[in-house]
C-alpha positions in Angstrom: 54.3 113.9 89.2 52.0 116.5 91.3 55.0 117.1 93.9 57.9 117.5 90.9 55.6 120.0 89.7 54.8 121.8 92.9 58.6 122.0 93.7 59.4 123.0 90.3 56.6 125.9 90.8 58.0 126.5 94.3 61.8 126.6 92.5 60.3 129.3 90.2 59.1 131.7 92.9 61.5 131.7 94.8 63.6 132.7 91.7 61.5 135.6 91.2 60.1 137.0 94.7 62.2 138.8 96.6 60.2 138.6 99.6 59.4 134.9 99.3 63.5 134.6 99.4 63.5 136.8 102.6 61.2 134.1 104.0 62.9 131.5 103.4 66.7 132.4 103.0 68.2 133.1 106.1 66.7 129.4 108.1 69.1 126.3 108.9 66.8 124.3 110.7 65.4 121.6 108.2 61.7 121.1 109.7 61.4 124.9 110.1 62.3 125.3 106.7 59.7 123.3 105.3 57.2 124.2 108.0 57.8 128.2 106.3 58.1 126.9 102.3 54.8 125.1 102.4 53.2 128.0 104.2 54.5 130.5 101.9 53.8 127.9 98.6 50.3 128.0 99.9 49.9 131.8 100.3 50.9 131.4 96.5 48.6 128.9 95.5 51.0 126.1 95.1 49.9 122.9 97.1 52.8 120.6 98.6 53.8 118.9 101.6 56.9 118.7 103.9 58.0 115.6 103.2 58.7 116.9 99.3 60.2 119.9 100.9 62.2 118.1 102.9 63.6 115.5 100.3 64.6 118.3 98.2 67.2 119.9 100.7 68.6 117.3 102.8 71.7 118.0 104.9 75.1 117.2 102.5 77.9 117.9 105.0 80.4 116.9 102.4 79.0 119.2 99.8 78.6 116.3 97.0 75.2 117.9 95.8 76.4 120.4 94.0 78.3 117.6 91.5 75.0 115.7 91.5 72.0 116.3 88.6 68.5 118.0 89.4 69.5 121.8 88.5 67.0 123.8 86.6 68.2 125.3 84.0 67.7 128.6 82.2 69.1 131.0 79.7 69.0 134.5 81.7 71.3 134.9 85.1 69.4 134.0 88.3 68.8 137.2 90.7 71.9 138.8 91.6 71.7 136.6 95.5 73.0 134.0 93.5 76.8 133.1 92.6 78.1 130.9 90.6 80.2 127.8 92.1 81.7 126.0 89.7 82.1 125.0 85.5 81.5 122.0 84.6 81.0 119.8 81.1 78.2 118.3 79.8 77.1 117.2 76.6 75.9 120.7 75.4 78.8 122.3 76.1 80.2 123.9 79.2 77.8 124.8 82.1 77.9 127.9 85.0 76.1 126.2 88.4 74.9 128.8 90.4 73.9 129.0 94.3 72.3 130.9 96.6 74.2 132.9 98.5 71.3 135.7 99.8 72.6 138.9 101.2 75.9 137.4 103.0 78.6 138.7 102.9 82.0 136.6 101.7 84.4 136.9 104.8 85.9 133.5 104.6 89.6 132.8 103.7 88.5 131.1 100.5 85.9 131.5 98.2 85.2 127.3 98.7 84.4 128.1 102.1 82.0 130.8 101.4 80.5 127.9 99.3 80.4 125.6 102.0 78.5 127.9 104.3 76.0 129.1 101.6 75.1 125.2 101.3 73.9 124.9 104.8 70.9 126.6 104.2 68.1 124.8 102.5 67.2 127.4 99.9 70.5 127.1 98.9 70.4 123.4 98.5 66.5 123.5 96.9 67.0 126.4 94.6 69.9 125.2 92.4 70.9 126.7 89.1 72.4 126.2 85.6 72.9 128.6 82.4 75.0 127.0 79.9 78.8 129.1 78.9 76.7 130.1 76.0 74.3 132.0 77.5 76.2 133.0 80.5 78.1 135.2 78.2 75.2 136.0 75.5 73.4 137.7 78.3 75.5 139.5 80.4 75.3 142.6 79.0 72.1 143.4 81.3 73.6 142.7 84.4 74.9 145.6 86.6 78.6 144.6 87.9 80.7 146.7 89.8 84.0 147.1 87.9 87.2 145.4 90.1 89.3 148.1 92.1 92.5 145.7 91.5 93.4 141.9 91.3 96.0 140.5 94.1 98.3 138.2 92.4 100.9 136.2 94.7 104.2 133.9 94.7 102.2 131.9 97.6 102.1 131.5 100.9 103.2 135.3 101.3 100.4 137.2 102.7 97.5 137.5 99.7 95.1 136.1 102.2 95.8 138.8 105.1 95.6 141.3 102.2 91.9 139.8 101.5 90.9 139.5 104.8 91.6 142.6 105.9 89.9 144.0 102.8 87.2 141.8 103.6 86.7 143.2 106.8 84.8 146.1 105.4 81.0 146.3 104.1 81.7 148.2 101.4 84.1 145.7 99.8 83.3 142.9 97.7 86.2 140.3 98.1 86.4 137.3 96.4 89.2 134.6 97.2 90.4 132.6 94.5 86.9 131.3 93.4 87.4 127.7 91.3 85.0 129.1 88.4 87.4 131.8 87.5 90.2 129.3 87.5 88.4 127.5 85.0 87.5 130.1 82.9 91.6 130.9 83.2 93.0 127.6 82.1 90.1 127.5 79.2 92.5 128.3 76.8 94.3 125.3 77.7 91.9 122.8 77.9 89.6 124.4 74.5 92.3 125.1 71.9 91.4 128.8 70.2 89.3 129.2 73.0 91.7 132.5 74.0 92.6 135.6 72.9 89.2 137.8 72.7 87.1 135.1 73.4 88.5 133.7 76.7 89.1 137.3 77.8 84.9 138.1 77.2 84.2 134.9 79.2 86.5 136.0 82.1 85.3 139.3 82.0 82.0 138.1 82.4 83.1 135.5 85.4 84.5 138.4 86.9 81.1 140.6 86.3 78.9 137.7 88.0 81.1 138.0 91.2 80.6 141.8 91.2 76.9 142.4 91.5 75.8 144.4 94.4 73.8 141.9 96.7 73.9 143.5 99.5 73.1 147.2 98.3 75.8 149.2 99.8 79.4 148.0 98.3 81.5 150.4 96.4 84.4 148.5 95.6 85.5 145.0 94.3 88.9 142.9 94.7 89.5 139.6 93.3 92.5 137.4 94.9 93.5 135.5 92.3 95.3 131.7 92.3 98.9 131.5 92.7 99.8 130.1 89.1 97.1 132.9 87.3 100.5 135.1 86.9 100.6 132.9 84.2 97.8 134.2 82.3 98.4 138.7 83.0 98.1 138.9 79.4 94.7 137.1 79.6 93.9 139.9 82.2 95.1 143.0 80.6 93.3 141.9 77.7 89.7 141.4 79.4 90.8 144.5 82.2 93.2 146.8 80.6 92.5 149.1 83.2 92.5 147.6 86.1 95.6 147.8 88.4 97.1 144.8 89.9 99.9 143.8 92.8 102.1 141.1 93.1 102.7 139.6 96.5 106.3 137.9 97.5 108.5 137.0 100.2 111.7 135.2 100.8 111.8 131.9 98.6 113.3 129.9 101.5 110.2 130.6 103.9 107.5 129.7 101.0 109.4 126.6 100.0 109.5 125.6 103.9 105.6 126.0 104.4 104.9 124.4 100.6 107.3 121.3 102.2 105.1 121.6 105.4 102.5 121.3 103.8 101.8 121.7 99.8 99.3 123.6 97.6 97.7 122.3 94.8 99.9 124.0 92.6 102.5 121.6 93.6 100.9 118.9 92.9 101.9 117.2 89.3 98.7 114.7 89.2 96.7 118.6 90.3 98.4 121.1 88.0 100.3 119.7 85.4 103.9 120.6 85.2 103.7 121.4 81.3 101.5 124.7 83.1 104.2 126.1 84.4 107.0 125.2 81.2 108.5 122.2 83.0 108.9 119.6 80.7 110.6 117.1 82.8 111.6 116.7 86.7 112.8 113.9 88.9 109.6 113.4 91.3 112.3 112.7 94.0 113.5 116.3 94.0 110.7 117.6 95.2 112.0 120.5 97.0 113.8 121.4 93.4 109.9 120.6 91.4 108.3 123.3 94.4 111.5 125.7 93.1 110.9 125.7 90.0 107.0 125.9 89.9 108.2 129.6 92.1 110.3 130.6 89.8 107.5 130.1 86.8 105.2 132.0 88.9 107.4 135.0 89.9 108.7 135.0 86.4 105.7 135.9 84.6 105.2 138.9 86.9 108.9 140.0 85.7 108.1 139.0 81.9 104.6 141.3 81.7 105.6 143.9 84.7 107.0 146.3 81.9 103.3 146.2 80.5 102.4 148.5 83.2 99.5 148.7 85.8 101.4 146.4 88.2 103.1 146.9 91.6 105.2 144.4 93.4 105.0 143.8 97.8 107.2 141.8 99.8 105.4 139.9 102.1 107.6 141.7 105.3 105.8 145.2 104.3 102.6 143.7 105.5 100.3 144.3 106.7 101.3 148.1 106.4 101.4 148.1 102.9 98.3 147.6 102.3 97.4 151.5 103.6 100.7 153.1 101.9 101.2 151.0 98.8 98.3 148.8 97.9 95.3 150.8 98.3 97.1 153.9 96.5 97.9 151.6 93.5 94.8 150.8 93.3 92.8 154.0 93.5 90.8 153.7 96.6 91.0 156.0 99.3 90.1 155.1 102.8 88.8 156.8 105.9 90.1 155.9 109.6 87.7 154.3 111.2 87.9 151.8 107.4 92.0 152.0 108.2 91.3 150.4 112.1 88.9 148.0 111.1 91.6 146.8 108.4 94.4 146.9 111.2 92.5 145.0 113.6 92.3 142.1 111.5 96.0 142.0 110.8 96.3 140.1 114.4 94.4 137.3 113.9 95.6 134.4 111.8 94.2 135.2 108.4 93.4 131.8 107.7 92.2 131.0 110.7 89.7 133.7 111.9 89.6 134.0 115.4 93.4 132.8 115.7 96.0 135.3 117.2 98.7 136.2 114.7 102.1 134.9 114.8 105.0 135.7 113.2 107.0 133.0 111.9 109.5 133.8 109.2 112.4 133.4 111.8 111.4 129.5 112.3 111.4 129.0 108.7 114.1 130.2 108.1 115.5 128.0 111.2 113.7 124.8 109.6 115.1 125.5 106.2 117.2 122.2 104.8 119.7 122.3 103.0 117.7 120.5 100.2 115.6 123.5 100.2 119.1 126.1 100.7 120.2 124.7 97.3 116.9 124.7 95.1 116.2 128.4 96.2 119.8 129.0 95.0 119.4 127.6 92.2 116.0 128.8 90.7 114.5 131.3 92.8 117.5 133.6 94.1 117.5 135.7 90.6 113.8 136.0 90.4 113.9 137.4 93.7 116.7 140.2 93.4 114.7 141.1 90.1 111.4 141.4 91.6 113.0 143.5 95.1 114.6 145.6 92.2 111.4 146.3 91.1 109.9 146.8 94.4 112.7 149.3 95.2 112.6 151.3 92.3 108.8 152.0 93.0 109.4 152.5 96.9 110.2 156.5 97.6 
């Protein structure tokens, strides 16, 4: 059809014309949108109407698009405004689905809600992307990536996302918060038997490489929060970044089992993350403060099994946010000037997952709220990881 081939033309430059994507990128508003594309497709002698505009980048509030066909797809990696958002199967193999994400910058908690925003502009929604694994891999070696300053690991619920928003808060940083597509390349090992070792370590390297490209022009440095249970794979990341330096985040196992019981991560979740993941081979789904012990004690216990590997530094969550200026950053290479130092600090009193929110302690009501149930699962699983890992953190501590 005339129109499919006029979109697919309009798909194409927009691909490849910088300026066309500084038209087009930055509008929300749906008729002004397609007002702008059809003028600019006509300035480029491509001939369509609004209405085909329009039906290509209708409003999705729930995000469902992006699991929906209609991608074009292509061997080489799309401009470096584009990220990818997620890995999916299909019947040629694994797929990388990319989106564009123009010059923005990722301040949200989560990566998912950078994706969420991104999707609410309808070049995003228009211009959508697919390279298969394949390829994403094959030709990587072109693109420019900065290399990561250091990977935030964490027990949960103990501070990793104050540590990235704070980062965050600077222009010069690339932060990116537990993104789903480096999950997947993670557990690929597990899903794709001999998928790991030097394989699975090329294909995170070169997740980790697509996250890093300069879009914006100015960044210098690059930190990846990583998922909760990705402790589990440090060998997988020495292996791909043997260089890179990495921290461990903690706190007191009775305040994170309190919030997981308040309300729980995914990780917690048996029909989410399977408990064979974390080495559990049976549980009694009745205990469930016991299960959410346990799953702790797996995730702090592969920081103590690969800690004597080196590059690793571990931080109790009641350091913060101070740490972050006199352990963290040091660990990790980069130096920082004041005015970088009080536009960190002035983060650190808002609620870091909720932007805008004033800050609150609360490990004194957790530890108030704390059942007995709870009392007698941290005893039994997660006090000895604990002493172990403030051992660690003492020995390190002038």
């Amino acid at each position: 059809m005339a129109e499919d081939h006029a979109l697919a033309r309009l798909h194409a430059l927009a691909m490849a014309d910088a300026a066309v994507r500084s038209a087009l990128g930055d509008i929300v508003d749906l008729d002004q949108f397609a007002a702008t594309a059809v003028a600019t497709a006509a300035t480029h002698g491509i001939s369509i109407t609004p209405d085909a505009i329009a039906s290509s980048v209708r409003p999705d509030p729930l995000g469902m698009a992006r699991w929906t066909s209609g991608l074009t797809s292509g061997a080489v990696w799309p401009p470096a405004h584009w990220l990818p958002i997620q890995v999916v199967p299909a019947a040629n193999g694994l797929q990388i689905d990319w989106a564009y994400f123009g010059n923005r910058r990722l301040i949200e908690p989560f990566f998912e809600d950078s994706i969420r925003h991104a999707l609410r502009t309808p070049l995003a929604r228009m211009v959508r992307y697919r390279t298969s694994l394949h390829d994403f891999i094959g030709r990587a070696d072109a693109e420019f990536s900065l290399k990561p300053s250091g990977f935030i690991f964490h027990m949960s619920r103990c501070g990793s996302t104050l540590v990235a928003q704070m980062l965050a808060a600077l222009p010069e940083n690339i932060v990116i918060s537990e993104a789903a597509p480096i999950d997947t390349i993670v557990q690929l090992g597990r899903a794709v038997p001999g998928a790991a070792n030097d394989q699975q370590a090329k294909a995170l390297a070169t997740m980790v490489a697509a996250f890093g490209r300069r879009r914006g022009g100015g960044e210098r440095r690059y930190f990846i929060k990583l998922d909760s249970w990705h402790t589990l794979s440090l060998p997988l990341f020495r292996r791909a970044f043997p260089n890179v330096p990495w921290v461990f985040l903690y706190r007191d196992p009775i305040e994170v089992l309190v919030s997981q019981m308040r309300q729980s991560g995914t990780q917690m979740v048996p029909e989410f993350m399977h408990p064979s993941l974390y080495g559990i081979e049976s549980y009694d789904p009745t205990q469930t403060e016991d299960y959410y012990a346990r799953v702790l004690r797996a995730v702090c216990q592969a920081v103590l099994d690969d800690f004597g590997e080196g590059g690793g530094l571990v931080v109790n969550y009641r350091d913060l946010p101070e740490a972050l200026f006199t352990q963290i950053l040091p660990h990790f290479g980069v130096a920082f000037d004041a005015r970088e130092g009080e536009t960190m600090r002035a983060v650190a009193s808002q609620d870091a997952k909720a932007p805008g929110s004033q800050f609150t302690g609360d490990s004194d009501s957790k530890q108030r709220e704390a059942t007995p149930a709870i009392h007698a699962a941290a005893g039994r699983h997660l006090d000895g990881v604990y002493r172990a890992l403030e051992a660690l953190r003492t020995r390190a501590t002038p």
